[in-house]
C-alpha positions in Angstrom: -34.5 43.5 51.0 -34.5 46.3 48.3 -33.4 46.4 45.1 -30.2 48.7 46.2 -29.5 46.2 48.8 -29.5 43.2 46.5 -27.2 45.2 43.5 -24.9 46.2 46.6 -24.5 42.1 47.9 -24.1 41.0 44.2 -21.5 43.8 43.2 -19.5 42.3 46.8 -20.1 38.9 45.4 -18.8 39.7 42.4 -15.4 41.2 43.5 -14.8 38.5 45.7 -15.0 35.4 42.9 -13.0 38.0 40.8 -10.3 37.7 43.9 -10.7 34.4 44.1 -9.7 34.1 39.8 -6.6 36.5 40.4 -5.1 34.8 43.2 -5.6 31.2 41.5 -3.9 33.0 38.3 -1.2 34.9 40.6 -0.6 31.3 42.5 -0.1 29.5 38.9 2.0 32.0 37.7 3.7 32.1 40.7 4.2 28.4 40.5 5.2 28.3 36.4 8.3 30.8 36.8 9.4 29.1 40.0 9.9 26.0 38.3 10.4 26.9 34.7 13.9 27.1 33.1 16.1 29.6 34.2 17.8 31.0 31.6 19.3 33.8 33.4 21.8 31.3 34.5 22.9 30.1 30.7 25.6 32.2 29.2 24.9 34.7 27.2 26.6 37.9 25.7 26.1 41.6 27.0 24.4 44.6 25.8 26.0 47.4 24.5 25.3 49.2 27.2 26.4 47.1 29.7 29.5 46.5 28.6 30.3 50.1 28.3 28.8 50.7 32.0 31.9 48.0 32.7 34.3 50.0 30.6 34.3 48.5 27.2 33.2 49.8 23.7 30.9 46.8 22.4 31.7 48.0 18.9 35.2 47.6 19.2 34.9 43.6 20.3 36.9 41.7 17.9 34.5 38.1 17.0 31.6 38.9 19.4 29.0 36.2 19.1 26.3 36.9 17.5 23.9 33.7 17.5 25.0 32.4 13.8 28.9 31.5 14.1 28.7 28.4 15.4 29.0 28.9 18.9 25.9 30.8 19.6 22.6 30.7 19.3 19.5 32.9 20.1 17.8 32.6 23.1 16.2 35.3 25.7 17.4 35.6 28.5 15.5 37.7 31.7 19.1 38.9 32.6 18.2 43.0 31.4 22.0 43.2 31.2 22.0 40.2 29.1 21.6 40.2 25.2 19.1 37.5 23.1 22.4 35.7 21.7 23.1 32.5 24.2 26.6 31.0 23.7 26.7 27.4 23.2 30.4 26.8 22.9 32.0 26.1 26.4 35.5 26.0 26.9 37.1 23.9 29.8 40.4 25.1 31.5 42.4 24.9 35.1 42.7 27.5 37.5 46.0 28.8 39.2 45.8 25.8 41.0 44.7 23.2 38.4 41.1 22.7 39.5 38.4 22.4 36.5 36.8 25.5 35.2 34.0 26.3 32.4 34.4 29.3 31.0 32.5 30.7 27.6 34.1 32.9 24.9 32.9 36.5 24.1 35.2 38.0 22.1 38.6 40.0 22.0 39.9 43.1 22.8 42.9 45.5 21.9 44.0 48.3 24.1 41.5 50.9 21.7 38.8 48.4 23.0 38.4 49.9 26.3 36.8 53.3 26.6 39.2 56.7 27.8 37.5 57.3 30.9 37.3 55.9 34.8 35.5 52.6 33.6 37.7 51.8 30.9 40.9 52.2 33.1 39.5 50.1 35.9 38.4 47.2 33.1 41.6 47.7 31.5 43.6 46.9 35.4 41.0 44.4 35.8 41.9 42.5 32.6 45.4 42.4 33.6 44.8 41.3 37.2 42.8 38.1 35.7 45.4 36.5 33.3 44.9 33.3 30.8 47.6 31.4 29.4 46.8 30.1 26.2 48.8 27.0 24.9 48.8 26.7 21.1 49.2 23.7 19.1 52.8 23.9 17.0 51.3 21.8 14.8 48.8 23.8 13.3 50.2 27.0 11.5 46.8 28.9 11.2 45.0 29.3 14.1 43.3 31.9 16.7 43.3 31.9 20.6 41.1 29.4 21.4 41.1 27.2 18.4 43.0 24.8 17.6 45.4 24.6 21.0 47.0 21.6 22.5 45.9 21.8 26.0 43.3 23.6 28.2 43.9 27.4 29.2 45.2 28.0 32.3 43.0 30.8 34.1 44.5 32.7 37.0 42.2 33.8 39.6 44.8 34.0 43.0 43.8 38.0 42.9 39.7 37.2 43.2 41.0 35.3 46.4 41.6 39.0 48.5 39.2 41.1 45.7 36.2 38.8 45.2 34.8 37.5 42.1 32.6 40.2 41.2 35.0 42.8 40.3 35.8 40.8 36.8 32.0 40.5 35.3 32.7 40.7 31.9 35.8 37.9 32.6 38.4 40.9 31.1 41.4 38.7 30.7 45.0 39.4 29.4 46.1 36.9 27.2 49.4 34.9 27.3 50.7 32.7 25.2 52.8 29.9 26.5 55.3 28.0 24.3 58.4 25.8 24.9 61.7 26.7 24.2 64.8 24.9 22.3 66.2 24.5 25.7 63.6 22.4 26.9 64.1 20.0 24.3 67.5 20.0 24.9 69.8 17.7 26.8 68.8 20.2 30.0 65.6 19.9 29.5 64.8 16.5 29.0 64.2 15.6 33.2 62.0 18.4 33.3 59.8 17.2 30.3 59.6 13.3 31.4 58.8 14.6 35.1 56.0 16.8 33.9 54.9 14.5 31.3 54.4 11.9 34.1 53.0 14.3 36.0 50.1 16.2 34.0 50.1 13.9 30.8 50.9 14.6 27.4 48.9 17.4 25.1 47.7 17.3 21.7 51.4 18.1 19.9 53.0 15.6 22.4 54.5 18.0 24.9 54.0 17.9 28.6 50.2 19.4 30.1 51.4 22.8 32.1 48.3 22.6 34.4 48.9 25.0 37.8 50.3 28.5 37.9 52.9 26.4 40.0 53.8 24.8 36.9 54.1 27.4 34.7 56.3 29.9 37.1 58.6 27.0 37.8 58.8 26.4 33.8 59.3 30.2 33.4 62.2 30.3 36.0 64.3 27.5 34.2 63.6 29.0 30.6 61.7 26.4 29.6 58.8 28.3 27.9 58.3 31.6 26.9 54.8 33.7 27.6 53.7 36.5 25.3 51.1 38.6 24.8 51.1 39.1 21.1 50.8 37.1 17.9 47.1 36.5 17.7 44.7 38.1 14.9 41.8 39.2 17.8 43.7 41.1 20.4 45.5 41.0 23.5 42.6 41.0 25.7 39.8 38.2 25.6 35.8 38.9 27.2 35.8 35.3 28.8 33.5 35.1 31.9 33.7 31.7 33.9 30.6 30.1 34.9 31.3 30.3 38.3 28.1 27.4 39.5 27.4 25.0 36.5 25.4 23.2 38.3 21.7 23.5 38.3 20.8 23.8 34.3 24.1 26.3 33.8 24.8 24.1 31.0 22.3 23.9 28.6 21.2 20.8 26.8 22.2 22.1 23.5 26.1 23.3 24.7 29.1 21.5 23.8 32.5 21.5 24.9 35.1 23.3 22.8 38.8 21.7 23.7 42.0 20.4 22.6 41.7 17.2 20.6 43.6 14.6 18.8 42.0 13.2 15.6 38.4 14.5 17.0 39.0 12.8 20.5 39.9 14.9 23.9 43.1 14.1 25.5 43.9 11.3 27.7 44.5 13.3 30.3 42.0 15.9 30.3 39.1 13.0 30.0 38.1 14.1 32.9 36.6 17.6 31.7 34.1 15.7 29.5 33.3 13.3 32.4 32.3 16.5 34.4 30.9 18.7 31.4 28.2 15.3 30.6 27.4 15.3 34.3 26.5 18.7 34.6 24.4 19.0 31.2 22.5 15.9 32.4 22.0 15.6 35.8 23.0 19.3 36.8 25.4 18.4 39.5 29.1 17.3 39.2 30.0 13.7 38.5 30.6 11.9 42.0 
């Protein structure tokens, strides 16, 4: 064998161990971001340029998070339409029909808040197809849209059932805010409060839970409450997306639960939202 032949074998031998390396090193990497943490999944706010592709002006968000106010943090996130602010604060609520939901707060919006264009009108349509109905506490004069309230939102998805969920990614949502009237604490309302008080429980300012759209439109009908969409300092739009799986480390071991309480504890009657919020940060799956 000449000396050509022999530099030509050990060049082929060469490659071949430097295959052998790479593959190893693909394989492990392979194998680390298979079963690393996800974070894709967490919640976390949107770039600038996302929300604008979705027909919102990000400068024009009333209380965005921004990884210092309490209810956010930093984190990355491999989500390129995703920010490096993770929100922390999750906010439990019913649906139309009174299921659980999680939902996460992003911020507010007033009318100047979407952008004069195709996109802004659809978000703006969007926003008002995907109602929440807000339910502040009467005994606390000062507060915002989701602080201090006496029971859990009421989100209204009935128009995702024909449309699909993806048309709302930001979570645009119209807010409403839901109050009683004199009437209902009147001599014609007092059947109507005890049957919905045995019904749904009691919230944190001792007035009957409203927990389905059912509920509320039946409450609405008899001029028991009023709903309106004015009368909070962020805007009359709120960036709320729902976490639409929590399961499977959507919940992150550092998030909390942001709710109505009385004296620092949740309600009787919407125990049952910690119950499942524990279950999901811990073992990733719903409670049994």
């Amino acid at each position: 064998m000449n000396r050509k032949t022999t530099t030509y074998h050990w060049g082929v031998l060469f490659v071949f161990i430097i295959l052998i390396f790479a593959g190893s090193a693909f394989g492990q990497t392979f194998s680390y971001y298979k079963f690393a943490e996800d974070t894709r999944i967490n919640p976390h706010d949107f770039t600038d340029q996302y929300y604008a592709m979705q027909g919102v002006l990000a400068p024009a968000i009333f209380g965005r998070r921004d990884g210092t106010d309490a209810l956010s943090v930093f984190g990355n996130s491999s989500n390129p339409y995703h920010t490096n602010v993770r929100v922390v604060a999750t906010i439990p609520g019913y649906n139309e029909n009174g299921d659980i939901v999680f939902f996460y707060p992003l911020g507010e919006l007033q009318d100047t808040g979407f952008m004069e264009d195709k996109a802004g009108m659809r978000a703006h349509e969007t926003a008002e197809h995907f109602p929440i109905y807000v339910f502040p506490n009467t005994k606390v004069i000062d507060y915002r849209t989701f602080a201090n309230t006496r029971q859990a939102a009421i989100l209204d998805n009935t128009w995702a059932q024909t449309n699909g969920r993806d048309v709302n990614p930001l979570g645009l949502r119209e807010i409403f805010i839901v109050n009683y009237t004199d009437k209902a604490f009147g001599k014609d309302g007092v059947e109507m409060m005890q049957y919905f008080a045995k019904k749904n429980g009691m919230s944190a300012d001792n007035t009957p839970i409203v927990r389905t759209m059912e509920d509320l439109r039946w409450l609405l009908k008899d001029e028991m409450i009023t709903t309106l969409t004015t009368g909070y300092i962020g805007g009359e739009y709120a960036i709320n997306p729902e976490i639409t799986d929590p399961t499977k480390g959507a919940i992150a071991t550092d998030a909390f639960l942001w709710m109505a309480t009385v004296e620092g504890k949740p309600l009787p009657a919407e125990d049952m939202f910690v119950w499942q919020f524990h279950c999901l940060q811990k073992t990733q799956n719903w409670c049994n």
